[in-house]
VEXBA-61793 format. One record per atom (N, C-alpha, C): x, z, y; residue in one letter; atom name; residue number from 1. Coordinates in nm, 3 decimals. Last residue first. Layout:
BEGIN
px	pz	py	timi	drengu	panu
X	Z	Y	a	CA	NUM
...
This chain:
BEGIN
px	pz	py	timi	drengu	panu
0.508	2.019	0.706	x	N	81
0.616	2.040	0.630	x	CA	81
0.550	1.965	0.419	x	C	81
0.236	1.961	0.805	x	N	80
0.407	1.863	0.861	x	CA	80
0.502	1.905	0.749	x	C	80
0.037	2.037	0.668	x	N	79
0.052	1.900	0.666	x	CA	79
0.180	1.854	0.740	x	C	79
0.123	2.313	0.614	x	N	78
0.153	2.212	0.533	x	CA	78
0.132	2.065	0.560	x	C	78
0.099	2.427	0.864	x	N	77
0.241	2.407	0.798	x	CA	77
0.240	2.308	0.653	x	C	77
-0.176	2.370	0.840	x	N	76
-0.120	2.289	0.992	x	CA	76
0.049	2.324	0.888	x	C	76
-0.261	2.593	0.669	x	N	75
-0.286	2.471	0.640	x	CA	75
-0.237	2.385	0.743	x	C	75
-0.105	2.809	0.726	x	N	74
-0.066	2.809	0.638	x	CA	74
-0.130	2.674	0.664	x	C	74
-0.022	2.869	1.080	x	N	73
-0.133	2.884	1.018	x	CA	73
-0.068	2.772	0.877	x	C	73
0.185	2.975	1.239	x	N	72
0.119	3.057	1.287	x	CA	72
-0.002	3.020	1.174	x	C	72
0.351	2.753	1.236	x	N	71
0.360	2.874	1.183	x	CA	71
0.274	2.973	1.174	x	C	71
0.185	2.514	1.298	x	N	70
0.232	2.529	1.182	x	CA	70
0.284	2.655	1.138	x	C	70
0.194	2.525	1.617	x	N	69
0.023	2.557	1.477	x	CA	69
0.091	2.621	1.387	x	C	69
0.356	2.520	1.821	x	N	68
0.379	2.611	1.705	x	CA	68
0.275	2.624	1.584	x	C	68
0.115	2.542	2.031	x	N	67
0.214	2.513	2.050	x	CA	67
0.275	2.582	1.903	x	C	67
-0.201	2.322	2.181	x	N	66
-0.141	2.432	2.121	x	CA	66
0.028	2.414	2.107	x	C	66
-0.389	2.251	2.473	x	N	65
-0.255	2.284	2.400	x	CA	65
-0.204	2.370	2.303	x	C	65
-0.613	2.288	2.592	x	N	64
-0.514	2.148	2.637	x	CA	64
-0.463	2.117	2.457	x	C	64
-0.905	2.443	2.541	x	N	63
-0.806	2.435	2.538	x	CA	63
-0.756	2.327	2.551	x	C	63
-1.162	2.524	2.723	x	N	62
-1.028	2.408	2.834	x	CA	62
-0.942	2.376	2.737	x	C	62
-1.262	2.717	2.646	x	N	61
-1.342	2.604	2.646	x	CA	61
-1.239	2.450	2.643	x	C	61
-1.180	2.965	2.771	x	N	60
-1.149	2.913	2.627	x	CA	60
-1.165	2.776	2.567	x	C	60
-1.025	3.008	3.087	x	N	59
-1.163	2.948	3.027	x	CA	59
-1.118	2.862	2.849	x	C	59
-0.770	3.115	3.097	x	N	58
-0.913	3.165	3.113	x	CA	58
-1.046	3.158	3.007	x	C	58
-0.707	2.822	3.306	x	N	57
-0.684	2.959	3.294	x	CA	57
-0.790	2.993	3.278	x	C	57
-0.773	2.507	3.219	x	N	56
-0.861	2.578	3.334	x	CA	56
-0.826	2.731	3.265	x	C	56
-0.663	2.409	3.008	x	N	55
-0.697	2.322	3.114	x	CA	55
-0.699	2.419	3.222	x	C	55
-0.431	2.610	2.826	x	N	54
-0.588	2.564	2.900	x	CA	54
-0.572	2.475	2.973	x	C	54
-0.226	2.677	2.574	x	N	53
-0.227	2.593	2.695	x	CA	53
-0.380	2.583	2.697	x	C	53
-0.011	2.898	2.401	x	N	52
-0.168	2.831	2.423	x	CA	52
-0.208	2.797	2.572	x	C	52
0.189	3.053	2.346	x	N	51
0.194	2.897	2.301	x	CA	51
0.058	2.844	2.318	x	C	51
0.191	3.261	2.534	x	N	50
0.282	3.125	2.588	x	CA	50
0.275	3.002	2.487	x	C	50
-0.026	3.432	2.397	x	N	49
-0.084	3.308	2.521	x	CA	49
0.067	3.233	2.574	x	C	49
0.054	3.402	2.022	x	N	48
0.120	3.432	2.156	x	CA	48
0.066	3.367	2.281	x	C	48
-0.240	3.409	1.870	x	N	47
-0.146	3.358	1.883	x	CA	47
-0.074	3.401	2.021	x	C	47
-0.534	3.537	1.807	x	N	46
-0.330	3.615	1.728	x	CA	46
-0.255	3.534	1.789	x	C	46
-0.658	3.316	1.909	x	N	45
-0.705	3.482	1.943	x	CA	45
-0.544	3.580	1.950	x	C	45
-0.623	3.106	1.668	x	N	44
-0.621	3.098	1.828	x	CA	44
-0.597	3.286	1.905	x	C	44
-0.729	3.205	1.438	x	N	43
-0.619	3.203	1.469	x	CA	43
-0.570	3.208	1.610	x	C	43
-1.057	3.219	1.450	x	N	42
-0.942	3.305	1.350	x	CA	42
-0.813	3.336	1.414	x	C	42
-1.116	2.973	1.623	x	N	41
-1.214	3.138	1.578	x	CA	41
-1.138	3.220	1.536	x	C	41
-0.924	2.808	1.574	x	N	40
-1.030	2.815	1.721	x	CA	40
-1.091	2.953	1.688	x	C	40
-0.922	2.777	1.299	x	N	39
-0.840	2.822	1.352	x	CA	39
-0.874	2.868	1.537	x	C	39
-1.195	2.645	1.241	x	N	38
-1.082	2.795	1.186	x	CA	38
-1.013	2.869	1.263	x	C	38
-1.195	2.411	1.371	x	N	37
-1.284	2.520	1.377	x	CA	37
-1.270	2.650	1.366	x	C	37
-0.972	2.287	1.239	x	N	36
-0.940	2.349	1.331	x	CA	36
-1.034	2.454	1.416	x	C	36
-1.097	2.287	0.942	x	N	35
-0.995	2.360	0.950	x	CA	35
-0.930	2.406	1.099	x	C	35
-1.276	2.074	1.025	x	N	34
-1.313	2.229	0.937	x	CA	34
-1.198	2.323	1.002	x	C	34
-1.088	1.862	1.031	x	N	33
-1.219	1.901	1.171	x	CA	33
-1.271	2.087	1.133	x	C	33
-0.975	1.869	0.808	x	N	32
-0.924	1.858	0.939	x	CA	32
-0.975	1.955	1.050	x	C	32
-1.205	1.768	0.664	x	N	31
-1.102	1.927	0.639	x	CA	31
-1.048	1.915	0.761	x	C	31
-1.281	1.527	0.765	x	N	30
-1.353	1.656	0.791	x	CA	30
-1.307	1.756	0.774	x	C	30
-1.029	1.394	0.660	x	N	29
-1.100	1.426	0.858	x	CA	29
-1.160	1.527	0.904	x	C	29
-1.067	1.360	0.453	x	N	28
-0.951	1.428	0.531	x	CA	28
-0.974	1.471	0.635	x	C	28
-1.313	1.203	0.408	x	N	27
-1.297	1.368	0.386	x	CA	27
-1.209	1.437	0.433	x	C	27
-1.215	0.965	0.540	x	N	26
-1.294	1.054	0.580	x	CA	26
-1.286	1.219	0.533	x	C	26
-0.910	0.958	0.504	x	N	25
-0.998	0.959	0.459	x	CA	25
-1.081	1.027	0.526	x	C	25
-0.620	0.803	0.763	x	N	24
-0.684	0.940	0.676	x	CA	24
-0.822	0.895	0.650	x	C	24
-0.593	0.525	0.813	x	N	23
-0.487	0.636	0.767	x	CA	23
-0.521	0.764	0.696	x	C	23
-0.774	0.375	0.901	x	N	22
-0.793	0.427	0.786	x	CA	22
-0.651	0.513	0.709	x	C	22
-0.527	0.163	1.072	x	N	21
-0.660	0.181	1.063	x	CA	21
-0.667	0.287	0.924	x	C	21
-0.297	0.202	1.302	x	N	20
-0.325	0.207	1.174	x	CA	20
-0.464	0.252	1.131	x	C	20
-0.211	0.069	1.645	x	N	19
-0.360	0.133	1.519	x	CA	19
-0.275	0.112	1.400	x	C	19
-0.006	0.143	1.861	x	N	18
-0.068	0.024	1.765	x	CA	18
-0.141	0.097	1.671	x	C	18
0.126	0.090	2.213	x	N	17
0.100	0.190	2.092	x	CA	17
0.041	0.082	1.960	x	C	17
0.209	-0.028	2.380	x	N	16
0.244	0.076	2.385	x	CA	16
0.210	0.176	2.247	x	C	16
0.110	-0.287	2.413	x	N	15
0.013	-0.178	2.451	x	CA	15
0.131	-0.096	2.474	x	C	15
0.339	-0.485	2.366	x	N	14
0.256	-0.572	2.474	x	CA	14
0.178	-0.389	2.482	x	C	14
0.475	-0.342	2.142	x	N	13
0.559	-0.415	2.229	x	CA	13
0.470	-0.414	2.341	x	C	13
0.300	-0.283	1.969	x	N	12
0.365	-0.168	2.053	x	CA	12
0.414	-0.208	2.134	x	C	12
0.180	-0.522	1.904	x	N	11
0.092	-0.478	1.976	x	CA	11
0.164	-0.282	2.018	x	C	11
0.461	-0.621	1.777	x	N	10
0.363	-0.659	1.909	x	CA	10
0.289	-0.600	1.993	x	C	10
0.435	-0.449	1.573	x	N	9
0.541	-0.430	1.674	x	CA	9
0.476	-0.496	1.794	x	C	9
0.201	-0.486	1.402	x	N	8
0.244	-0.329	1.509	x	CA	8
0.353	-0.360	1.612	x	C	8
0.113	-0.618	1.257	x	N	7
0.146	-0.704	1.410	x	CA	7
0.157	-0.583	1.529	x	C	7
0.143	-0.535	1.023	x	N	6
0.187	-0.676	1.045	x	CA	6
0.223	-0.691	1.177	x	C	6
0.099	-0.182	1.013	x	N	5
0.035	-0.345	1.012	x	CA	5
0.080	-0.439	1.050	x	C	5
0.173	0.012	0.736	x	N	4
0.202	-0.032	0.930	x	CA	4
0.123	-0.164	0.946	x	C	4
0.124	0.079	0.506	x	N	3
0.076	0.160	0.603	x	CA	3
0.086	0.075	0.772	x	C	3
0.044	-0.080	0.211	x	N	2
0.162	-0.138	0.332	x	CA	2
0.070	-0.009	0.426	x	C	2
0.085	0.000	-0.118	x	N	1
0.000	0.000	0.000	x	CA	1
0.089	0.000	0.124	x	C	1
């Protein structure tokens, strides 16, 4: 299975960036989507506020930024490591 597409360089060359379509499975997506729900409720809260970035100080709503997922949460360390 070829992951990059034929005409990535081009279209990094001329956009800046280039699709890979269907990289993750839907179901992946939804663990995904599950899993940062999780962490927004669970984890977020324990984490040091220098690795958590808002839009708008404060306001939980804003988050920008996280910083460090992977240590701080067993399923984000496994998908990089």
């Amino acid at each position: 299975m070829k992951f990059i597409p034929e005409n990535s360089t081009d279209s990094f060359q001329q956009l800046g960036f280039f699709v890979i379509e269907k990289f993750l499975s839907d179901a992946e997506v939804a663990q995904i989507h599950s899993e940062l729900s999780r962490v927004q409720k669970d984890v977020i809260p324990k984490m040091p506020a220098s690795e958590v970035y808002y839009d708008q100080k404060g306001d939980r709503n804003s988050l920008k930024q996280l910083q460090r997922l992977h240590v701080h949460d067993d399923f984000f360390n496994t998908c990089i490591f």
